[in-house]
C-alpha positions as CSV (number, residue, x, y, z in Angstrom):
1,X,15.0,-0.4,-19.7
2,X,14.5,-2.7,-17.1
3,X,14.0,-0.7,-13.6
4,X,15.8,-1.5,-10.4
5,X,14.0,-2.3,-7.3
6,X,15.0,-2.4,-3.9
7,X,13.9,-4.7,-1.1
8,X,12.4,-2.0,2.0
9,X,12.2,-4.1,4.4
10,X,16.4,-3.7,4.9
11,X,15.8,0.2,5.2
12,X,14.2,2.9,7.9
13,X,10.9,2.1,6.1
14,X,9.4,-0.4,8.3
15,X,9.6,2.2,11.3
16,X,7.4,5.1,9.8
17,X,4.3,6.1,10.6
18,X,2.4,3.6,7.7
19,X,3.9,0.4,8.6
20,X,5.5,0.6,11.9
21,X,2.7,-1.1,14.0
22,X,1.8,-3.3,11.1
23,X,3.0,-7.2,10.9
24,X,6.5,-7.5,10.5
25,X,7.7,-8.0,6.6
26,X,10.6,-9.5,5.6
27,X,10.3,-7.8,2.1
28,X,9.0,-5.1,1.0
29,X,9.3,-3.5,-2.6
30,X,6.7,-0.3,-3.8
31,X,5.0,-0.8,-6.6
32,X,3.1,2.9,-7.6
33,X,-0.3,3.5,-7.7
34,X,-2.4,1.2,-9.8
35,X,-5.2,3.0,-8.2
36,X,-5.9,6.9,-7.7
37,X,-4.6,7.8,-4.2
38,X,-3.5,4.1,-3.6
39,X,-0.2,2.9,-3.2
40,X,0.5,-1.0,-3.9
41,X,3.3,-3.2,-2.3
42,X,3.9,-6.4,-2.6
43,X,5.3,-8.0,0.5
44,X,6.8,-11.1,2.1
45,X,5.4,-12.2,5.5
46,X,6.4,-15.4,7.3
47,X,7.2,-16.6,3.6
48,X,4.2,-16.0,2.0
49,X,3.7,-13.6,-0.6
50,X,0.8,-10.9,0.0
51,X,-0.7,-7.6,-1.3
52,X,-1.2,-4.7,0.6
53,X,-2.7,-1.5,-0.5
54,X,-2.4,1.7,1.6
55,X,-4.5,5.0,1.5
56,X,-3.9,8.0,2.8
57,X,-7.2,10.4,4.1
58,X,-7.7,13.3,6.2
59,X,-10.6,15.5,6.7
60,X,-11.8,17.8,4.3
61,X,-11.6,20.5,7.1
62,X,-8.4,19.6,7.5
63,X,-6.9,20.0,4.2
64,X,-4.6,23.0,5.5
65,X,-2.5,20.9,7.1
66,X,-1.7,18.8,4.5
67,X,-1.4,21.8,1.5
68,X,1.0,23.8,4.2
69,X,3.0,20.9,4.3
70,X,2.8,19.6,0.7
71,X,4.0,23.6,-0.2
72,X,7.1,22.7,1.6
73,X,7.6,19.4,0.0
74,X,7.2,20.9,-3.7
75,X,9.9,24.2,-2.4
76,X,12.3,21.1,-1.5
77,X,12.0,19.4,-4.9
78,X,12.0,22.3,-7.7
79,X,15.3,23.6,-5.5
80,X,16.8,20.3,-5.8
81,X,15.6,19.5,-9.4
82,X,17.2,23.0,-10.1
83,X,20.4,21.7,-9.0
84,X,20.0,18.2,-10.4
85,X,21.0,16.1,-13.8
86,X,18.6,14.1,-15.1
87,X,14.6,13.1,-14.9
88,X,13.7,11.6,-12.3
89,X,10.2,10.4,-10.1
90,X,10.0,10.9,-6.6
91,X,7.2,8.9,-4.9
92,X,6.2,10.1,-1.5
93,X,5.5,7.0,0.5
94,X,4.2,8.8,3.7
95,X,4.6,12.6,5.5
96,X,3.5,13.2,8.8
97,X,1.5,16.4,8.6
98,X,1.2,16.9,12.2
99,X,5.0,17.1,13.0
100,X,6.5,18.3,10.3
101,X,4.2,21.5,10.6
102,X,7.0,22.7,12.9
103,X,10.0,20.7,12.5
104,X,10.2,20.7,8.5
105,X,13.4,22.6,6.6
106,X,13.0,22.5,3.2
107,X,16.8,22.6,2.7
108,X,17.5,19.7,4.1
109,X,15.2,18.2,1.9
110,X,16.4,19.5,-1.0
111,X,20.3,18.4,0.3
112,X,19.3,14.8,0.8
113,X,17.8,14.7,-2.4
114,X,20.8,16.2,-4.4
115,X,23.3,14.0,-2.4
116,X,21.2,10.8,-3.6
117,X,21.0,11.9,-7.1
118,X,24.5,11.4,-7.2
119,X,24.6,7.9,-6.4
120,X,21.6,6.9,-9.0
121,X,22.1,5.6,-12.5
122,X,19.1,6.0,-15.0
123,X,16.8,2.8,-14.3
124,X,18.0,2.9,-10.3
125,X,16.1,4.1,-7.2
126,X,16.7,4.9,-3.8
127,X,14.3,5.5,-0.5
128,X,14.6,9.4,0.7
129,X,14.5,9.1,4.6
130,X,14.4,12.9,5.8
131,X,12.4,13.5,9.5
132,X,9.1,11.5,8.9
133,X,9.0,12.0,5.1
134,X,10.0,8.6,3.7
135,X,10.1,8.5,-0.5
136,X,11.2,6.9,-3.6
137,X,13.6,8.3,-5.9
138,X,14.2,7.0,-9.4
139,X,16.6,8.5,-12.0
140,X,14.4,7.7,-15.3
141,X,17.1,9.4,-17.6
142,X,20.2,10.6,-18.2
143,X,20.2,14.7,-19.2
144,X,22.2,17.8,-19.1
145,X,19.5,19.3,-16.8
146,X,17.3,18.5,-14.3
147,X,13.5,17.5,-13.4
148,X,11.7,15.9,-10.7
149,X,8.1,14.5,-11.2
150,X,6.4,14.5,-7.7
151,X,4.0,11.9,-6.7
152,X,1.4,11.9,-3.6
153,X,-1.1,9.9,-3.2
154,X,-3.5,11.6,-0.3
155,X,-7.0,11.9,-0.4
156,X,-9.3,14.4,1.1
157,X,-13.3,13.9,2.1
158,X,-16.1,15.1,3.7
159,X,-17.2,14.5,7.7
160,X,-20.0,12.3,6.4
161,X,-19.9,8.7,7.6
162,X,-20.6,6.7,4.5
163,X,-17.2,8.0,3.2
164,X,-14.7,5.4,5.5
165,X,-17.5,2.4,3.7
166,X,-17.4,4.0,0.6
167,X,-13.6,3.8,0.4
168,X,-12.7,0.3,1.9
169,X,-15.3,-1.0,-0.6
170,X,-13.8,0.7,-3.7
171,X,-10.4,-0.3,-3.0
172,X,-11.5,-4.2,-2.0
173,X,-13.6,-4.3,-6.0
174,X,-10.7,-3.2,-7.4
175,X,-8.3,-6.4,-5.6
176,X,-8.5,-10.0,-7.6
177,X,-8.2,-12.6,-5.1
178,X,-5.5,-15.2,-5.8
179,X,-3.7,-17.8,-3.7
180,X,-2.0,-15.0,-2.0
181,X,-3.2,-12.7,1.5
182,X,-4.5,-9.2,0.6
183,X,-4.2,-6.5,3.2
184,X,-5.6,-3.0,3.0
185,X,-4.2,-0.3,5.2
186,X,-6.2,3.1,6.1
187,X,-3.5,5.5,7.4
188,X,-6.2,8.5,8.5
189,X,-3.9,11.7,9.5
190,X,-7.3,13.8,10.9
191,X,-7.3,15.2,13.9
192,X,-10.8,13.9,14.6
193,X,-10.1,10.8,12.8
194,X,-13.2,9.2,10.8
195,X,-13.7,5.8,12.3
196,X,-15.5,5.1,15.3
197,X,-14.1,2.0,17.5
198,X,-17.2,2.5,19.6
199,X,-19.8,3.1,16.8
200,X,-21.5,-0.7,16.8
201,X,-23.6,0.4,13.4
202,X,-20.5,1.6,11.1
203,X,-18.4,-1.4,12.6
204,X,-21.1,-4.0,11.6
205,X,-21.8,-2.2,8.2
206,X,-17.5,-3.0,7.8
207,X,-17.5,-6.5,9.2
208,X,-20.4,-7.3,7.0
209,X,-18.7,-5.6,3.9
210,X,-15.3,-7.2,4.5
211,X,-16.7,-10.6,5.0
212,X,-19.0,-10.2,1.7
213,X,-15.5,-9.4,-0.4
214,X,-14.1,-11.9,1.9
215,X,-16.3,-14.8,-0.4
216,X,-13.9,-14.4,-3.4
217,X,-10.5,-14.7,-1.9
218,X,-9.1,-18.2,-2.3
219,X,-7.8,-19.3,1.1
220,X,-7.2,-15.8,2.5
221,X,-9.4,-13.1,3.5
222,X,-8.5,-10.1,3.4
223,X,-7.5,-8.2,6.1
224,X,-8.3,-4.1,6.4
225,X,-6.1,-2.0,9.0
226,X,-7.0,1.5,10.2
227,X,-4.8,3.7,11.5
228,X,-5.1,7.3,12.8
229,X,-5.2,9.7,16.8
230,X,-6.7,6.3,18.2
231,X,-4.4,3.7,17.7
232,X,-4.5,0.8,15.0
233,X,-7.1,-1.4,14.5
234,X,-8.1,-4.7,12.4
235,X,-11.4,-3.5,11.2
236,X,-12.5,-7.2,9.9
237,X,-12.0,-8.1,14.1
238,X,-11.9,-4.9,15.9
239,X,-8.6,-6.6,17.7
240,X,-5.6,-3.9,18.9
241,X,-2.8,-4.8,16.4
242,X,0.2,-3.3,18.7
């Protein structure tokens, strides 16, 4: 069965907290996680084709915030797979742990889900848009009952500072380089968010590991966005993006 896709660049998506203060896309389709905790989408900017890959972190120290909310996420989706026909994935595409520690109804959820379960035919998918969660909803098949297979992709570490090199070097040996720009986007949620603007040592040890990976891309280097309290930030540059 060949599986729909749906352009996001026509929906909400471009306003949530991952993309909103990135380049504007005139398409954007979401294309799972070819690596662990890494979500891939292939995009359209200015009418070239590029990659981008987006992690999300937060601290270690930190991980309360994201299990309180993520307990709330998994209440909404067994209550609406309860209620549901069919198998289906739901992807979450970003969640903003901060807000939603207050504002978050689980019922809601579980109603907007239901309501676009309806609409889906097996090989179809939809984008959930409920406060700042943003997800993917795809009916896999057609059955007298119901199941939803939930998908995060967040990734917890330590306060040590190797961690931020550690992780934009993994995901960059993992990227082949074609005719095409590659862009890697660090969406931190801490509190006390990881990377340093003012640190000159951890923003050389980046520039210099950006610009060694840089030496196999074909025309484009990549580019590597951080995002978290302080703002967003071009690491590669250490230029204010918005």
């Amino acid at each position: 069965m060949a599986f729909q896709t749906i352009n996001l660049a026509g929906t909400e998506f471009p306003t949530s907290n991952l993309f909103n203060y990135l380049p504007k896309f005139e398409e954007i389709y979401y294309q799972g996680n070819p690596i662990e905790h890494v979500q891939l989408f292939r995009a359209v900017r200015e009418g070239q084709e590029c990659k981008l890959l987006a992690v999300t972190i937060i601290r270690k120290d930190e991980d309360f915030l994201w299990e309180s909310t993520r307990d709330l996420l998994v209440r909404s989706v067994k209550d609406a797979a309860s209620i549901m026909r069919g198998v289906y994935t739901f992807d979450l595409l970003t969640f903003d742990v901060h807000k939603e520690t207050e504002l978050f109804n689980p019922r809601e959820l579980t109603q907007v889900l239901m309501n676009t379960s309806l609409k889906l035919k097996a090989g179809e998918q939809a984008l959930i848009k409920y406060s700042s969660v943003y997800g993917m909803l795809q009916k896999m098949v057609d059955e007298a009952w119901g199941k939803i297979v939930l998908k995060t992709a967040v990734e917890l570490f330590n306060d040590k500072p190797n961690f931020l090199f550690a992780l934009v070097s993994r995901i960059l040996k993992t990227v082949e380089f074609a005719h095409e720009p590659v862009m890697v986007l660090v969406n931190d949620l801490s509190t006390w968010p990881l990377h340093d603007p003012r640190n000159e040592q951890q923003k050389a040890f980046l520039d210099g590991l950006i610009a060694r990976q840089a030496k196999n891309a074909i025309g484009f280097p990549p580019e590597v966005y951080i995002q978290d309290q302080n703002g967003v930030r071009e690491l590669f540059s250490g230029t204010i993006v918005h």
